[in-house]
Each structure stands twice: as structure tokens, then as C-alpha cells.
C-alpha positions in Angstrom: 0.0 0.0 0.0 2.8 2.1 1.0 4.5 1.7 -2.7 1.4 2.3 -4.4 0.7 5.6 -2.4 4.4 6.4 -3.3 3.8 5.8 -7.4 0.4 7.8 -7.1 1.8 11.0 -5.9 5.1 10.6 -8.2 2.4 10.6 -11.1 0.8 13.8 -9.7 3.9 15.6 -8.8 5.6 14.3 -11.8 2.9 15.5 -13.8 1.7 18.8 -12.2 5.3 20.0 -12.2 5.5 19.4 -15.8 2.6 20.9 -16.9 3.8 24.1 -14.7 7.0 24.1 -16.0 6.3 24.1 -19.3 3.8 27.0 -19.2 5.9 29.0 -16.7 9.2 28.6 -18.7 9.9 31.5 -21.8 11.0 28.0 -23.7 7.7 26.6 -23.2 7.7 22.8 -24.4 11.2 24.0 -26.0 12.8 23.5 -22.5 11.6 20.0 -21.7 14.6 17.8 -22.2 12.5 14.5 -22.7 11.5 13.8 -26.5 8.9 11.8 -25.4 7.3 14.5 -23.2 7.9 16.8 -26.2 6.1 15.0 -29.0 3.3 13.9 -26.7 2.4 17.4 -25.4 3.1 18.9 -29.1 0.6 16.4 -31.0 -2.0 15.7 -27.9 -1.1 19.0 -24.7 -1.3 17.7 -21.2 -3.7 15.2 -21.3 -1.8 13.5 -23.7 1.6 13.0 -20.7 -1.2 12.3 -18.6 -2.3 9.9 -20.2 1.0 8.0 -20.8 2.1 8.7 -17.6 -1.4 6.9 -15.8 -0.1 3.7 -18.4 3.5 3.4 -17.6 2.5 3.5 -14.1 0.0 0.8 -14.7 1.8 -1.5 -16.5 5.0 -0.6 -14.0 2.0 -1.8 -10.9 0.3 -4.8 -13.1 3.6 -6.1 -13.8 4.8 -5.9 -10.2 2.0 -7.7 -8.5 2.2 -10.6 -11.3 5.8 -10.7 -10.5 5.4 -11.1 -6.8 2.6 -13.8 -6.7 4.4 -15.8 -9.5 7.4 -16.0 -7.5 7.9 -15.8 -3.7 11.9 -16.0 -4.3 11.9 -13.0 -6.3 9.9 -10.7 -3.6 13.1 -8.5 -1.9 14.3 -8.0 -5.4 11.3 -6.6 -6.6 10.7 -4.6 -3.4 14.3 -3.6 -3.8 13.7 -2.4 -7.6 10.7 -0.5 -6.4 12.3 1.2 -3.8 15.2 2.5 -6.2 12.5 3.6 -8.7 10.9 5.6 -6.2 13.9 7.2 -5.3 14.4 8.1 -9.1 10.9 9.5 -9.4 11.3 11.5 -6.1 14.6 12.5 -8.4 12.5 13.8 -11.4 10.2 15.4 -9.3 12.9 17.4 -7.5 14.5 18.5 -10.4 11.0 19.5 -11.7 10.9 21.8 -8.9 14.4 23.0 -9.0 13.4 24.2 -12.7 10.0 25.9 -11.5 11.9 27.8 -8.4 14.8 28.9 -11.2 12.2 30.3 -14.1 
């Protein structure tokens, strides 16, 4: 439960710091340094990272559960993989900020 609060507010803070970045910054989209990002809020605006960011998380959460009751062996080292992705989204989302407090 604990994981899956951490995920939900990476999306949100992930996502809202985006968004505010992008329309804060003089660059605009220009300064986003992710293609991805780039394309997805040129062809389809927010909604579109929103989108892909709601499916990465739950493929990341579907494929995480099936992993853990497939194999009872492979539990730490999923927990452990989780843990480090969480501290790379907590990464993201403090960089995010960074950018906002520096516009």
C-alpha cells in the first residue's frame, strides 16, 4: 500500500510539475529535455503526458503484482527495484521543482 501511495503521488507531482514548468518557462515545451514529453504534449497537450504517464504506471503496478505472486523468491528484489525507482521519481520530481523555483 505504501508503494502504491508512493507511485500515485510521483504521477501527480511528476505530472503537475511538468505541466507548470512548461507554461511557466519562456521556452515553453522547447525547455523539456524529454522527446517523449515533447512529442506527446506537441501532438495531444497535457492530457496526452497524462495519459502516458497513468499507463506506464500501470503497466510498471500490473507487472509488479504478477511478479510477486508468480514467484515468492523474487519478492526483496522486486521490493528492492521499487524502492530504487521511487527514489528516481522522487529525483524527477525534485528536479522539476528546481526548474520551477529557477524560471
Amino acid at each position: 500500500m505504501l508503494l502504491a501511495t508512493i507511485f500515485i503521488l510521483y504521477v501527480i507531482g511528476d505530472y503537475l510539475t511538468t505541466i507548470i514548468a512548461i507554461e511557466s518557462s519562456p521556452l515553453g515545451i522547447k525547455g523539456e529535455l524529454n522527446p517523449l514529453a515533447v512529442l506527446l504534449y506537441t501532438h495531444y497537450g497535457s492530457m496526452g503526458l497524462l495519459v502516458v504517464k497513468l499507463v506506464m504506471f500501470t503497466l510498471l503496478s500490473l507487472t509488479t503484482l504478477l511478479t510477486l505472486k508468480k514467484s515468492k523468491k523474487s519478492g526483496p528484489i522486486v521490493k528492492k527495484a521499487l524502492v530504487g525507482f521511487s527514489i528516481v521519481c522522487t529525483a524527477v520530481v525534485c528536479i522539476n521543482m528546481y526548474t520551477l523555483l529557477t524560471l
